[in-house]
TORNU-690714 format. One record per residue (C-alpha): x, y, z. Coordinates in steps of 0.2 Angstrom, whole numbers, plus 5000, padded with zeros to 4 digits. Each point is the difference from the previous one (the first is absolute). Layout:
REM TORNU-690714
+------+-------+------+
! east ! north !   up !
+------+-------+------+
!    X !     Y !    Z !
...
+------+-------+------+
END
This chain:
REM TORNU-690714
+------+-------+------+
! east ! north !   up !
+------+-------+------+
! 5079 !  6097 ! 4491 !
! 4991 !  5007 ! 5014 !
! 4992 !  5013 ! 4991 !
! 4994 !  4988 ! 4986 !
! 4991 !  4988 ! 5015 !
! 4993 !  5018 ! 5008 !
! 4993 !  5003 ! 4981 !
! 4992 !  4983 ! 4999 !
! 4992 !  5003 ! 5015 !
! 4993 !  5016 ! 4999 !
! 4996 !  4993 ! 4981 !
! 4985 !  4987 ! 5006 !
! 4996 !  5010 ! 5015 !
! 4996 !  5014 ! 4986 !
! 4993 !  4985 ! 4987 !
! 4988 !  4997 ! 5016 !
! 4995 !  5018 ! 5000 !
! 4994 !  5001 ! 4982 !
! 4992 !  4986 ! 5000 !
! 4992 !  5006 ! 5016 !
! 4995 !  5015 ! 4991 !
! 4994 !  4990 ! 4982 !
! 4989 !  4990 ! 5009 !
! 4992 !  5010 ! 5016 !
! 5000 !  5018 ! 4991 !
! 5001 !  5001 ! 4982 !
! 4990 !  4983 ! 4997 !
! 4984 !  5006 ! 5011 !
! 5001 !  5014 ! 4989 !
! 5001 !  4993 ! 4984 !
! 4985 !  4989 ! 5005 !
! 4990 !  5016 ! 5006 !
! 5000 !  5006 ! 4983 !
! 4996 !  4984 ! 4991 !
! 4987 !  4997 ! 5010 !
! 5007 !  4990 ! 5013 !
! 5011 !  4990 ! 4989 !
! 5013 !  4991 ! 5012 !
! 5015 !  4995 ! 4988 !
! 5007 !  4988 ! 5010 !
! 4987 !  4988 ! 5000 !
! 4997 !  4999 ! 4981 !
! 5007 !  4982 ! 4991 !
! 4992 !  4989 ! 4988 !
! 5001 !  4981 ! 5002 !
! 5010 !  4992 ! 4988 !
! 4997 !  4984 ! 5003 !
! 4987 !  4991 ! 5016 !
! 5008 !  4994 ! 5016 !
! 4994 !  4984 ! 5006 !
! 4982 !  5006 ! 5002 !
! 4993 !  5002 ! 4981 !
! 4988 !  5016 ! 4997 !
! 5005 !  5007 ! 5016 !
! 4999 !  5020 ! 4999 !
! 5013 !  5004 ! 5016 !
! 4999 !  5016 ! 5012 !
! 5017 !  5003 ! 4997 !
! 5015 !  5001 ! 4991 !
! 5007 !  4989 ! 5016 !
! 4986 !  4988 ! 4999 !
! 5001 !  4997 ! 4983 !
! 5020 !  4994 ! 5000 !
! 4994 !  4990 ! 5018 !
! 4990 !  4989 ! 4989 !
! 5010 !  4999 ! 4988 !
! 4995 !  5009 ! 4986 !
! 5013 !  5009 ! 4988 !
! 4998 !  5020 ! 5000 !
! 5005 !  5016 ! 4992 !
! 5001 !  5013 ! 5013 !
! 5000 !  5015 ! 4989 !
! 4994 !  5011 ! 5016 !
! 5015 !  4995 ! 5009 !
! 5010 !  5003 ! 4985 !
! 4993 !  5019 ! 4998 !
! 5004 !  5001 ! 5017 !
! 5018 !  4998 ! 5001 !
! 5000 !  5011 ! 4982 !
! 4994 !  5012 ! 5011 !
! 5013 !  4998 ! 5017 !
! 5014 !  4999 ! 4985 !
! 4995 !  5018 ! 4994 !
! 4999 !  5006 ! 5017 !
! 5017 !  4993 ! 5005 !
! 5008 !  5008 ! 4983 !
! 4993 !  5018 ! 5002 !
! 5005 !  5000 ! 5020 !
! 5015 !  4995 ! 4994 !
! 5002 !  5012 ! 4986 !
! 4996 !  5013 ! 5011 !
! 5013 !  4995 ! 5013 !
! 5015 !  4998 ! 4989 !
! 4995 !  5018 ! 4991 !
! 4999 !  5008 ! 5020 !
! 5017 !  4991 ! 5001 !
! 5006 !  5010 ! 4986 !
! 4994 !  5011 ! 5001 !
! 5007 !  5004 ! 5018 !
! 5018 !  4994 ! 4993 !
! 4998 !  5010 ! 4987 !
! 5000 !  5016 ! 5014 !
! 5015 !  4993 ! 5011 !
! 5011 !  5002 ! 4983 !
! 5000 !  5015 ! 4993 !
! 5009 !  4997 ! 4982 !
! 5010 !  5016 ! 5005 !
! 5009 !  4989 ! 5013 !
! 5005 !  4986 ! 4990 !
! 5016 !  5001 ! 4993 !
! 5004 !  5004 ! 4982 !
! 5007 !  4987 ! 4990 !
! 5021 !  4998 ! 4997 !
! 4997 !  5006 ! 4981 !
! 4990 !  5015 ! 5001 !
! 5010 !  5005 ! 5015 !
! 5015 !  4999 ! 4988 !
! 4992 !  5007 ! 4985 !
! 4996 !  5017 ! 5011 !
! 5017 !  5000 ! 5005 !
! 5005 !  4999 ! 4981 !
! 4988 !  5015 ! 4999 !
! 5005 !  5008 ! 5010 !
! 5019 !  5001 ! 4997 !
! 4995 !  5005 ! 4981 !
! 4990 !  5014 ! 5007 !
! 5017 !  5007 ! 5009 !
! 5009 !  4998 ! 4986 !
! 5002 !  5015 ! 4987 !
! 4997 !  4993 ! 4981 !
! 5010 !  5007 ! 4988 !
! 4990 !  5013 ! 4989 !
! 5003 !  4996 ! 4980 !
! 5001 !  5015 ! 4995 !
! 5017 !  5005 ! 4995 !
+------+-------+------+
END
C-alpha cells in the first residue's frame, strides 16, 4: 500500500516535470521554428461571450466573457507532454529491464522438473548396453 501512495506521488510530481518541460523548453522551440508560434495561446471562438464581435487577447479572456472556445493550442500541447511522458517512460521500464535482465543470468535459474527428469532418462539409457541384433 505504501509503495502504491510513494508511486502516486512521484507520478504527478514527474506529471509536473513534463509539463514543465512541454511548455517552458520544447514549446519555445517549436514557436522558434514557426516563427514564433506559441501554441498555447491559439483557439477559435465558437460562440461570443457576453460582448458580441469582441476579438479577446486570450484564450482566458475569451472564456472570462463568456465566449465558447476550441483550444486546439492547449490541446497540441498536452499531445505533446503525453508523448514526452510515454517515451521517458519507455525508456525507464527498458533501463529497468534491462538491468534485471543482468541480475539473472538464465544459467541460474533452475531447470524445469520435466527436462530435469528427461536428462535423467537420458542419461540412464546412455549407461545402459543395448542389445546388438545381430545374431
Amino acid at each position: 500500500m505504501v509503495d502504491l501512495a510513494v508511486g502516486v506521488l512521484i507520478g504527478a510530481a514527474f506529471g509536473k516535470i513534463v509539463a514543465s518541460l512541454t511548455t517552458n523548453m520544447i514549446s519555445p522551440f517549436i514557436g522558434l521554428a514557426t516563427g514564433g508560434l506559441d501554441l498555447g495561446s491559439k483557439y477559435i471562438v465558437l460562440r461570443a461571450g457576453a460582448t458580441p464581435g469582441k476579438n479577446y487577447a486570450s484564450a482566458a479572456d475569451a472564456t472570462k466573457d463568456g465566449a465558447t472556445i476550441l483550444g486546439y493550442g492547449i490541446f497540441i500541447n498536452d499531445i505533446i507532454t503525453f508523448l514526452v511522458t510515454a517515451l521517458v517512460v519507455f525508456m525507464i521500464v527498458k533501463a529497468y529491464n534491462h538491468i534485471r535482465r543482468k541480475e539473472t543470468p538464465p544459467d541460474a535459474l533452475p531447470a524445469p522438473a520435466d527436462i530435469v527428469l528427461l536428462t535423467e532418462i537420458r542419461d540412464l539409457l546412455s549407461t545402459k548396453k543395448v542389445p546388438s541384433s545381430e545374431s
